[in-house]
LOTOR-987426 format. One record per residue (C-alpha): x, y, z; residue number from 0; residue in one letter. Coordinates in Angstrom, 1 decimal. Layout:
PT   east  north     up pos code
PT      X      Y      Z NUM    A
...
END
This chain:
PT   east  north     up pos code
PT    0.0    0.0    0.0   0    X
PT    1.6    3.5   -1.4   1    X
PT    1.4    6.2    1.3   2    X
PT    0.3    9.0   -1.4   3    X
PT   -2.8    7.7   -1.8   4    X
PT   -3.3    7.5    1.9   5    X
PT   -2.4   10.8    3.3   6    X
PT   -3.5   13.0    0.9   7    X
PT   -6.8   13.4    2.1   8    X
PT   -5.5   14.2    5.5   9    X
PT   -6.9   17.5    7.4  10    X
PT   -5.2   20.6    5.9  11    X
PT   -5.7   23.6    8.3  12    X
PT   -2.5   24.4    8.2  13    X
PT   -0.7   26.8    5.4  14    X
PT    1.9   24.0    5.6  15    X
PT   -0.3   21.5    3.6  16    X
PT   -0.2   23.4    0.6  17    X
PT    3.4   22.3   -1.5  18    X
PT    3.5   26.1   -2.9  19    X
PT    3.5   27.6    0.4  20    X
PT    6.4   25.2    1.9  21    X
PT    8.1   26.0   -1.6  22    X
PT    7.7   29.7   -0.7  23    X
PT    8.9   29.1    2.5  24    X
PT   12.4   30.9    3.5  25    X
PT   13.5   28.2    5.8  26    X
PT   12.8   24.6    7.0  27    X
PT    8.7   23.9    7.6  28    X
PT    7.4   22.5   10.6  29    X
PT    7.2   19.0    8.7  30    X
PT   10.5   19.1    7.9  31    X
PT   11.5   19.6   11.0  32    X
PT    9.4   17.0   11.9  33    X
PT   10.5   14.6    9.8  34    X
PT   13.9   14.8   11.7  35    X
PT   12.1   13.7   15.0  36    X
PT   10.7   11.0   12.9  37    X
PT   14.2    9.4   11.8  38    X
PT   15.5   10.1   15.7  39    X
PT   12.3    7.8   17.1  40    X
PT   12.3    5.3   13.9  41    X
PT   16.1    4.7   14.4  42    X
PT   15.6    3.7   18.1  43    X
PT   12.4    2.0   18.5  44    X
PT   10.7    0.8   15.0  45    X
PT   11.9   -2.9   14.1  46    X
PT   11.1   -5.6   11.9  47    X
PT    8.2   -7.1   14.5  48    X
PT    6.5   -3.5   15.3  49    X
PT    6.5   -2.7   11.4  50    X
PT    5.1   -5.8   10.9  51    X
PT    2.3   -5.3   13.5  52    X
PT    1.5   -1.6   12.5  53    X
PT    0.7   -3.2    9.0  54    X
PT   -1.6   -5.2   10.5  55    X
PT   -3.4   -2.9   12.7  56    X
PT   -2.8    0.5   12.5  57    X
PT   -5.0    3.2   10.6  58    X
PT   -4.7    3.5    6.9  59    X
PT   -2.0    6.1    7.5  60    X
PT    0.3    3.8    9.9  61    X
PT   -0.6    1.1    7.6  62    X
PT    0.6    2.9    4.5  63    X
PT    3.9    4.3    6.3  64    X
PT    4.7    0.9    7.9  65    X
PT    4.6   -0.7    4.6  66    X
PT    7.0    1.3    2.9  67    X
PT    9.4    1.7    6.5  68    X
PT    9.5   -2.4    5.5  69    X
PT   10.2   -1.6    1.9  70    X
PT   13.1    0.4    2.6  71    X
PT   14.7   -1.3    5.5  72    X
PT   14.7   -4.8    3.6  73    X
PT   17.1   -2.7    0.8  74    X
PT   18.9   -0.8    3.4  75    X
PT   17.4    2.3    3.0  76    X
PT   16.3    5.1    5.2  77    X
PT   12.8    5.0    6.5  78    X
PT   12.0    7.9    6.4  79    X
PT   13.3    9.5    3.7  80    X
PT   11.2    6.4    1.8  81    X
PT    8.1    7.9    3.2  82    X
PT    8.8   11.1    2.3  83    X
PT    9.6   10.3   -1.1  84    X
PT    6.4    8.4   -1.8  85    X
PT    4.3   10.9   -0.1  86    X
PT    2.8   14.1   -2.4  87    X
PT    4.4   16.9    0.2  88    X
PT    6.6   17.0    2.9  89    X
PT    3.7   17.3    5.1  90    X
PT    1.6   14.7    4.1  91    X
PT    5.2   12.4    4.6  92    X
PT    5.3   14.0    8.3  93    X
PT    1.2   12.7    8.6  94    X
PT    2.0    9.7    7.2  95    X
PT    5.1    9.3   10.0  96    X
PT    3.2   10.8   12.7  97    X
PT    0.7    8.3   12.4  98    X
PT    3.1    5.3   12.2  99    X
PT    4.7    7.1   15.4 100    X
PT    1.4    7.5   17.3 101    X
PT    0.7    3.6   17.1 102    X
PT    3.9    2.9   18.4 103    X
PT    3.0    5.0   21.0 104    X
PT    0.3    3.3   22.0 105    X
PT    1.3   -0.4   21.3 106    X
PT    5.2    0.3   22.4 107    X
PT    4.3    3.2   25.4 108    X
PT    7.1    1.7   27.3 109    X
PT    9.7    1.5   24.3 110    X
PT    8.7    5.2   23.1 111    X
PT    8.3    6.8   26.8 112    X
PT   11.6    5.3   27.5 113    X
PT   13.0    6.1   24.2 114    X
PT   11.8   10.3   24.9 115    X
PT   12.8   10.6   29.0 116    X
PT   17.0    8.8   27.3 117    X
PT   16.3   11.6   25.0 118    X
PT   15.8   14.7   26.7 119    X
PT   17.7   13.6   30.2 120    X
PT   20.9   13.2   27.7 121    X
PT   22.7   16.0   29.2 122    X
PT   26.1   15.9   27.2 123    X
PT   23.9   15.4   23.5 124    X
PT   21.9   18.6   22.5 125    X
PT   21.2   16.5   19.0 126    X
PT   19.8   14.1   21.5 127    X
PT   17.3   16.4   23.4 128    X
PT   16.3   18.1   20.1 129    X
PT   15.5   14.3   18.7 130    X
PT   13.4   14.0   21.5 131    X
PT   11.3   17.4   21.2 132    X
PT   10.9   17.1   17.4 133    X
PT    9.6   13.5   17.8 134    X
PT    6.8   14.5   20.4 135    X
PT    6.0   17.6   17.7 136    X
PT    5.4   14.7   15.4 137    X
PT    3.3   12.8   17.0 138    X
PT    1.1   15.7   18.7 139    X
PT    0.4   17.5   15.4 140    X
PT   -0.1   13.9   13.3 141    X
PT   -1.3   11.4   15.7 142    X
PT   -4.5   12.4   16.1 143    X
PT   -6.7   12.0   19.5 144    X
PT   -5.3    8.8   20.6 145    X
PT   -2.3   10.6   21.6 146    X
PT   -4.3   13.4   23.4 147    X
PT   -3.7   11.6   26.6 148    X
PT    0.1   11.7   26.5 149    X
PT    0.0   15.2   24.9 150    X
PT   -1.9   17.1   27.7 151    X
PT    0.0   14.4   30.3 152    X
PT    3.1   12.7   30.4 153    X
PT    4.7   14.8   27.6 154    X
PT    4.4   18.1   29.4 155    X
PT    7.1   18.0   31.9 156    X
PT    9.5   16.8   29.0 157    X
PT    8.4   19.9   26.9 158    X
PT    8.9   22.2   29.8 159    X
PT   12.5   21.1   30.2 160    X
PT   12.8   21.3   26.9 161    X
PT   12.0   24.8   26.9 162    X
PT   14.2   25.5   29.7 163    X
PT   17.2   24.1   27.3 164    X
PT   20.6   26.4   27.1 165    X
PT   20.7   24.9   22.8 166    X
PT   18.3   26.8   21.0 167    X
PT   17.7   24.1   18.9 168    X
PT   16.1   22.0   22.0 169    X
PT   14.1   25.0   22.9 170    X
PT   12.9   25.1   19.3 171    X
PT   11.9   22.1   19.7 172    X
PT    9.7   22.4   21.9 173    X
PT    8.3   25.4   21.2 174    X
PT    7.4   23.1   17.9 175    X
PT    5.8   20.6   20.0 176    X
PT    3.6   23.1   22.2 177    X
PT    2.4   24.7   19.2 178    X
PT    1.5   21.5   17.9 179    X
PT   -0.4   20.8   21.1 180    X
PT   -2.3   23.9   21.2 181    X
PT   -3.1   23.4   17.5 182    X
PT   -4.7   20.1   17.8 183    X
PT   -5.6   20.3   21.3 184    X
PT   -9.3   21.8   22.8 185    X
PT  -12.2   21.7   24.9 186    X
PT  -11.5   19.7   28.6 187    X
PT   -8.2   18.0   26.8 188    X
PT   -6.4   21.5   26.7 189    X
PT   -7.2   22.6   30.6 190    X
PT   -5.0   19.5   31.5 191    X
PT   -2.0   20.1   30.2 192    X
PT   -2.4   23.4   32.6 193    X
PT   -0.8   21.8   36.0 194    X
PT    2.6   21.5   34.6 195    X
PT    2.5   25.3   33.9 196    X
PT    1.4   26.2   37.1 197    X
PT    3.8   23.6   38.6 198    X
PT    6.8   25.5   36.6 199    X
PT    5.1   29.1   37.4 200    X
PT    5.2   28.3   41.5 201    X
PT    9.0   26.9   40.7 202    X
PT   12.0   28.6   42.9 203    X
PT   13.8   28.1   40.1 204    X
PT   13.8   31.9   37.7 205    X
PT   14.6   29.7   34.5 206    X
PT   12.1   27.2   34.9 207    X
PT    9.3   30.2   35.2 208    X
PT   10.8   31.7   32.1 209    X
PT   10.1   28.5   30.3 210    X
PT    6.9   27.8   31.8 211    X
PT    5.9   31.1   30.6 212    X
PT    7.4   30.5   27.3 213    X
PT    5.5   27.1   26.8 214    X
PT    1.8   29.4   28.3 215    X
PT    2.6   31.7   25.2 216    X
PT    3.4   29.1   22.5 217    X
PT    0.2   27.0   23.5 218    X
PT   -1.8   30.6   23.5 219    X
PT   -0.6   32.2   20.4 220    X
PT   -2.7   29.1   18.6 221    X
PT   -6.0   30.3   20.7 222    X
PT   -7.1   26.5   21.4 223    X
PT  -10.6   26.4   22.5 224    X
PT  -11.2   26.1   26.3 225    X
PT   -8.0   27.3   28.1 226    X
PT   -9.7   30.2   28.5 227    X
PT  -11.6   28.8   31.1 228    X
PT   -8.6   28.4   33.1 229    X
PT   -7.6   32.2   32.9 230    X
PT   -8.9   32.8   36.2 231    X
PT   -6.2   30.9   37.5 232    X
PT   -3.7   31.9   34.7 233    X
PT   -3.6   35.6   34.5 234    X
PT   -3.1   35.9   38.3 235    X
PT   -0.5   33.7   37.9 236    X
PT    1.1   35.5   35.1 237    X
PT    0.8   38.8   37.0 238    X
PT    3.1   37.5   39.9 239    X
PT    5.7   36.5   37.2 240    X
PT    5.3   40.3   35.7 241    X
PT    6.7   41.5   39.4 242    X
PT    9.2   38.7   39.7 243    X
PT   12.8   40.3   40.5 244    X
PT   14.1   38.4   37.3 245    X
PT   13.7   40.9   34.0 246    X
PT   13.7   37.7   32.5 247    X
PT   10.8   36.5   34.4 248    X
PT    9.2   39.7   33.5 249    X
PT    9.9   40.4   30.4 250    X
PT    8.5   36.7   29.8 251    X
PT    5.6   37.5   31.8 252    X
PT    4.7   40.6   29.8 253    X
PT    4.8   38.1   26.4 254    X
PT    2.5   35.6   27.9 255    X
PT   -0.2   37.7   29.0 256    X
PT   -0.5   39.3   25.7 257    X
PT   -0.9   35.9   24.2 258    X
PT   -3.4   34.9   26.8 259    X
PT   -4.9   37.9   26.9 260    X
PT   -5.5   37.1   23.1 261    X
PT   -7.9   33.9   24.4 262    X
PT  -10.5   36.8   25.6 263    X
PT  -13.5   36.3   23.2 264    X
PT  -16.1   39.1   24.1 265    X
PT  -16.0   41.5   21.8 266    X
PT  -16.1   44.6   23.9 267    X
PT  -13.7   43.1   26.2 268    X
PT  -11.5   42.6   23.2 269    X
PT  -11.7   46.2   22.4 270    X
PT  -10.9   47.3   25.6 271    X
PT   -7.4   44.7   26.0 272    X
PT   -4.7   47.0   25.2 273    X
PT   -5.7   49.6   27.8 274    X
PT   -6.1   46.6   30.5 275    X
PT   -2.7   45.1   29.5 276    X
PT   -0.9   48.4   29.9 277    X
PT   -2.5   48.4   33.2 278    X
PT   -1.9   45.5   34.1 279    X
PT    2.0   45.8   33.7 280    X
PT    1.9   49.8   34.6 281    X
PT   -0.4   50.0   36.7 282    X
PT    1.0   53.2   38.4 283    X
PT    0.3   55.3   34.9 284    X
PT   -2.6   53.3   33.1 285    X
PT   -5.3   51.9   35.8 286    X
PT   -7.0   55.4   35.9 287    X
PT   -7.5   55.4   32.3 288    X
PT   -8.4   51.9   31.7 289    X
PT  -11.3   52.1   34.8 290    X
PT  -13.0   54.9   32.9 291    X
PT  -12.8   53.3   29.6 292    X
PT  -14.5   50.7   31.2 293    X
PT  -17.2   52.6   32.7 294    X
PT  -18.0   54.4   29.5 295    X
PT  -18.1   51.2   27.4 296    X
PT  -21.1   50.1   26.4 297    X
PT  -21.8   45.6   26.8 298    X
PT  -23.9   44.1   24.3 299    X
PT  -22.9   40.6   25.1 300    X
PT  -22.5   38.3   28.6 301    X
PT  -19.3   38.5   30.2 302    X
PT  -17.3   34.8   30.6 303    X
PT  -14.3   34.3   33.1 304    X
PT  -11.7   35.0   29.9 305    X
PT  -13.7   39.0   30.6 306    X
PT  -13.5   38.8   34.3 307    X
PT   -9.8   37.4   34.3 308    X
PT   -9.1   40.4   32.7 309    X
PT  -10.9   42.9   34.1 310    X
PT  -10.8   42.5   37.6 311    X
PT   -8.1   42.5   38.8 312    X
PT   -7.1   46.3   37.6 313    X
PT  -10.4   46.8   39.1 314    X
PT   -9.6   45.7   42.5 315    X
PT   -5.7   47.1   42.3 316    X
PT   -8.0   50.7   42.0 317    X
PT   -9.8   49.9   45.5 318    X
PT   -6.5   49.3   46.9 319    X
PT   -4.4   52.2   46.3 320    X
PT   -6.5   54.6   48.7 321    X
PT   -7.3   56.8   46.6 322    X
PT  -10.5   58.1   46.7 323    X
PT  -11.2   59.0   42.2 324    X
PT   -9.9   55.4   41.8 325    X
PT  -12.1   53.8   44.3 326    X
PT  -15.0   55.7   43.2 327    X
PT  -13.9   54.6   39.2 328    X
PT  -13.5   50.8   40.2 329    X
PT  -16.8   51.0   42.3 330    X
PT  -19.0   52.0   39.4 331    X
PT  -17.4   50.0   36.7 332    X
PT  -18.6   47.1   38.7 333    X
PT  -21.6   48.2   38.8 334    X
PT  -21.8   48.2   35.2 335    X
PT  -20.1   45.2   35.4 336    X
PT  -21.7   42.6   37.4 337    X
PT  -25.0   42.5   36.3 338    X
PT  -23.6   41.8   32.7 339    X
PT  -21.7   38.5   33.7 340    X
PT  -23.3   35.0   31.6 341    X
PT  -23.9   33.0   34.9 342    X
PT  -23.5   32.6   38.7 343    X
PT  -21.0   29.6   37.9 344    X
PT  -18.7   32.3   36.1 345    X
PT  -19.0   34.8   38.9 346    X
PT  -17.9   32.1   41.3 347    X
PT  -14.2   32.0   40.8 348    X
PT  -14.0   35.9   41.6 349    X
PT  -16.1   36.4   44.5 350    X
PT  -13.3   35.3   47.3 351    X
PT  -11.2   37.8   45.8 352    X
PT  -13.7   40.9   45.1 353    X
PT  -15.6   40.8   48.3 354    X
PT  -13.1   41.5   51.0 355    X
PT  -11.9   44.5   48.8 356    X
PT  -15.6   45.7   48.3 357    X
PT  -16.6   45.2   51.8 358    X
PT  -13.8   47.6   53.1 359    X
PT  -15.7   50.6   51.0 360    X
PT  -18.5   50.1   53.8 361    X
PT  -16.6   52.3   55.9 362    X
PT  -15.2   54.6   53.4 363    X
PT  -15.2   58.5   54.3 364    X
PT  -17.1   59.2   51.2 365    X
PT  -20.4   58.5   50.6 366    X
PT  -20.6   57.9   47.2 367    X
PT  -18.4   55.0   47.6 368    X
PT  -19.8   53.7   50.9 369    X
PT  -23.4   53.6   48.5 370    X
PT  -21.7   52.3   45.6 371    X
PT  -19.4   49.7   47.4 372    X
PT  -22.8   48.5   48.6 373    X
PT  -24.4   48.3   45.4 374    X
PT  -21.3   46.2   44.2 375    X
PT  -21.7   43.9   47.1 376    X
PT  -25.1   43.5   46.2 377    X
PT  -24.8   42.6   42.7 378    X
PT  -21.9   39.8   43.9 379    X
PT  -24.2   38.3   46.5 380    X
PT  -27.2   37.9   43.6 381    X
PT  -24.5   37.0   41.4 382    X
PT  -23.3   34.2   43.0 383    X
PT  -26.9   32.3   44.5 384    X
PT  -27.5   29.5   43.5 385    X
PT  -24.2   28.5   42.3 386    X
PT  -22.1   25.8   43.6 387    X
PT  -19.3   26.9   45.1 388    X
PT  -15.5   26.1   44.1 389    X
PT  -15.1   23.9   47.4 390    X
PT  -18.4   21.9   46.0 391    X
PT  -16.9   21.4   42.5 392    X
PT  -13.7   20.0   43.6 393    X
PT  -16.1   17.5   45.9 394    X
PT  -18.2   16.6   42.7 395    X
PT  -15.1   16.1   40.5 396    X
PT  -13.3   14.0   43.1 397    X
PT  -16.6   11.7   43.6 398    X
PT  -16.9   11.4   39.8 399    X
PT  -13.5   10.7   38.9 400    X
PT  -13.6    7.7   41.4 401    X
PT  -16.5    6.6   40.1 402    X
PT  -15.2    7.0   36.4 403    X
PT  -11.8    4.9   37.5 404    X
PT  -14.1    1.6   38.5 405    X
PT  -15.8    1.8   35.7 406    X
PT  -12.9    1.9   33.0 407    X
PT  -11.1   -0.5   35.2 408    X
PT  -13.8   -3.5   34.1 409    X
PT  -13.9   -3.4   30.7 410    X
PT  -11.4   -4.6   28.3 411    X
PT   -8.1   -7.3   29.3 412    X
PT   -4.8   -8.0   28.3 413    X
PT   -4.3   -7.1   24.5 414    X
PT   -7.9   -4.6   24.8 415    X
PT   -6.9   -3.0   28.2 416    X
PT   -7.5    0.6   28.1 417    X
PT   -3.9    1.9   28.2 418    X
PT   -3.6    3.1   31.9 419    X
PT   -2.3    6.5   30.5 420    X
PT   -5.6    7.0   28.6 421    X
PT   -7.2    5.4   31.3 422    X
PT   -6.8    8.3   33.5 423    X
PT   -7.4   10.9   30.9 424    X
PT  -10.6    9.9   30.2 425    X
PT  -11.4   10.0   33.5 426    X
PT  -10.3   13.4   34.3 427    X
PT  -12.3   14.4   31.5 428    X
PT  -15.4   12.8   32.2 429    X
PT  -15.5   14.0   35.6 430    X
PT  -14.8   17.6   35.0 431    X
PT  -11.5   17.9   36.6 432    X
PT   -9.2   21.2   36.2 433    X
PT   -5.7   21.5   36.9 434    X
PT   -6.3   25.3   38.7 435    X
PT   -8.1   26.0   42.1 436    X
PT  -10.2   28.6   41.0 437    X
PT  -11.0   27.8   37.4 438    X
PT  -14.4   26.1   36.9 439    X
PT  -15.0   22.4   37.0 440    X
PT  -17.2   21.5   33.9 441    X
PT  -20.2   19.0   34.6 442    X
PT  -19.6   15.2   34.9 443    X
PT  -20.2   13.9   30.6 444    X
PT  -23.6   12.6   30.1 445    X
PT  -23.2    8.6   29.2 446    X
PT  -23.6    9.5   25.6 447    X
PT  -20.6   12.8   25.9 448    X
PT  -18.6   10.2   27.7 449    X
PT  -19.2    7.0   25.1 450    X
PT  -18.2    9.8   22.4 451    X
PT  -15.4   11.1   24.2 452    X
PT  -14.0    7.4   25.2 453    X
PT  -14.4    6.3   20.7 454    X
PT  -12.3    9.5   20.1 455    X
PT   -9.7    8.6   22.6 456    X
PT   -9.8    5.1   22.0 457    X
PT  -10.1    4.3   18.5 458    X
PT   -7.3    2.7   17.3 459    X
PT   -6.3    1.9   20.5 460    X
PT   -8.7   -1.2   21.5 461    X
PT  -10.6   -3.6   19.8 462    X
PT  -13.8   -1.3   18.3 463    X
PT  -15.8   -3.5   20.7 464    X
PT  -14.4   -2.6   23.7 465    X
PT  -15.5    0.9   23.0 466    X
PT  -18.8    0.3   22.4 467    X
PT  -19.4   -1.6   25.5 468    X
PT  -18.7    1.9   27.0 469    X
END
């Protein structure tokens, strides 16, 4: 089976899948970059047996790029140059590769896991460490969902390190690989991969925030669906890097927030961003201006926690400074504000921080801010009823997630075993977990969300009838 006739009808929302662009292009494409992680992961881990067994039962793609990896290693030849010269482009060769790589991931997780922690622990061997990157960009831009688990998972620590890397080349690497993830992943997938940012954020280490913040802005500058649910966790985060006493952390810092900031999907939220990102990072010069921006806007649509990430923050840094324009400004923009936002579970993640600040206006020494710290209160209190609260979520997600594990655990055995890596994927997805404390938990799936969710993850990886006895 020819790989050209395979591949070609692979997804192409990418400029790369036209030939004329990569013809166009100055410099190496992502695929052939790619391609070079391929030939580091083929030459350790693909033999005789596994190309054999790909053949057999991988997707048409694996199948295709299995059968002419045989081809060429019977004559002596390199694998993957034999793929890419049957394939129509370079990146159809790299989705033909990918796929062979992401069955090996799941058939061979030991061999390949093993294969990527030799290759990015090899201190003295930059070539090493930038085999390792490329391979995972490889697999996490061509190996569809069944790698999700591993994308979001175990390969985020690796890509962190990798973006902490003195080589550039390792670093680029990486930065390959997160771009890839935040290109193909989305939805509850793409909150997970958040607790190794965090993780690297809360590090003592200055270096290891700097490439925690590097990896936030490479996964953020492809605006994947659904991380900005986790900016109320994020941008706080972010904002104690921008004060770190590191000008690399900062300057870091200041990149990442614009790149998250570009997550933000309300449209008059969106129009208001560079006046809140300036006062965000000056806030001595800029906080004035952006409050009364904000109270003269006018919101036609339902504010989200990507809004009130944003927003609130400047506003409560204007009740803190004391003085008495600023608090007056903050007060009324949340008054304008509040009543806007799409749902009590939204408010939730901001009350605990807004309502000690608000409260501490009932006592101001002018009136108008005594009456319209009140009104504020007022509007957080109706916000919020109703809702559950964070503490509740965490409970439900816990309870569900248990429940989730026994399930999973009784189906499937020995060759159809759900791999124990997408094993506990699924189940953080089906039971709504997040990686951030304030962030809000999604609802358990439904059994028909979760029966789609576990064929998307799972196909390819079990027997077909495994999944449907989900």
């Amino acid at each position: 089976m020819g790989v050209i006739g395979v591949v070609r009808n692979a997804p192409t929302t990418s400029a790369e899948t036209k030939p004329e662009a990569q013809a166009a292009a100055p410099g190496p494409t992502d695929s052939t970059v790619m391609l070079r992680g391929a030939t580091w992961l083929f030459h350790r881990i693909l033999d005789v047996d596994a190309l054999t067994a790909a053949q057999a039962s991988g997707n048409d793609a694996a199948k295709a790029a299995a059968a002419t990896a045989a081809t060429a290693a019977e004559s002596g030849a390199a694998m993957v140059s034999a793929i890419t010269a049957a394939a129509e482009s370079e990146y159809f060769a790299a989705h033909a590769a990918g796929a062979l790589a992401a069955w090996l991931l799941i058939h061979s997780e030991a061999k390949f896991m093993g294969a990527l922690k030799d290759g990015t622990g090899s201190k003295k061997d930059p070539a090493e460490r930038e085999g390792a990157q490329l391979a995972m960009a490889l697999v996490v831009m061509h190996g569809g969902h069944a790698v999700e688990a591993w994308a979001v998972g175990p390969f985020m620590p690796m890509l962190l390190e990798g973006m902490e890397d003195a080589k550039e080349e390792v670093k680029s690497g990486a930065g390959l690989a997160a771009k890839a993830l935040g290109h193909t992943a989305a939805g509850r997938a793409i909150r997970q991969c958040t607790a190794t940012l965090y993780s690297g954020l809360e590090s003592s280490k200055w270096k290891t925030k700097v490439a925690a913040l590097q990896l936030l802005s490479k996964i953020s500058a492809e605006k994947p669906e659904g991380l900005e649910l986790e900016m109320p966790d994020l941008i706080p985060a972010v904002m104690e890097a921008l004060s770190d006493t590191k000008v690399q952390v900062q300057d870091a810092a200041t990149v990442a927030l614009a790149e998250a900031c570009g997550l933000v999907r309300t449209p008059e939220t969106v129009k208001l961003l560079p006046l809140f990102i300036a006062a965000i990072t000056h806030p001595d010069k800029m906080t004035t201006k952006a409050l009364e921006a904000l109270m003269d806007i006018t919101f036609c649509n339902a504010l989200g926690s990507d809004s009130l990430a944003i927003l609130v923050p400047v506003m409560l840094r204007g009740l803190r400074t004391g003085e008495a324009e600023l608090a007056k400004c903050a007060c009324k923009a949340a008054c304008n504000m509040l009543s806007l936002v799409a749902s009590a579970e939204v408010m939730t993640p901001f009350v605990e921080r807004m309502m000690p600040e608000f409260s501490k206006t009932e006592n101001h020494s002018y009136p108008d801010i005594r009456e319209l710290g009140q009104q504020s209160m007022k509007e957080l209190r109706e916000g919020v009823e109703g809702a559950e609260s964070i503490a509740d979520q965490r409970k439900r997600t816990k309870a569900g997630r248990a429940e989730v594990d026994a399930a999973l655990v009784s189906f499937g055995a020995g060759a159809d075993a759900i791999p124990a890596t997408v094993r506990n994927h699924l189940a953080a997805l089906a039971a709504g977990e997040c990686a951030g404390s304030l962030s809000i938990c999604p609802n358990v799936l439904s059994s028909k969300e979760f029966q789609d969710a576990a064929r998307r993850l799972l196909t390819g990886a079990v027997d077909a009838g495994v999944v449907d006895a989900l």
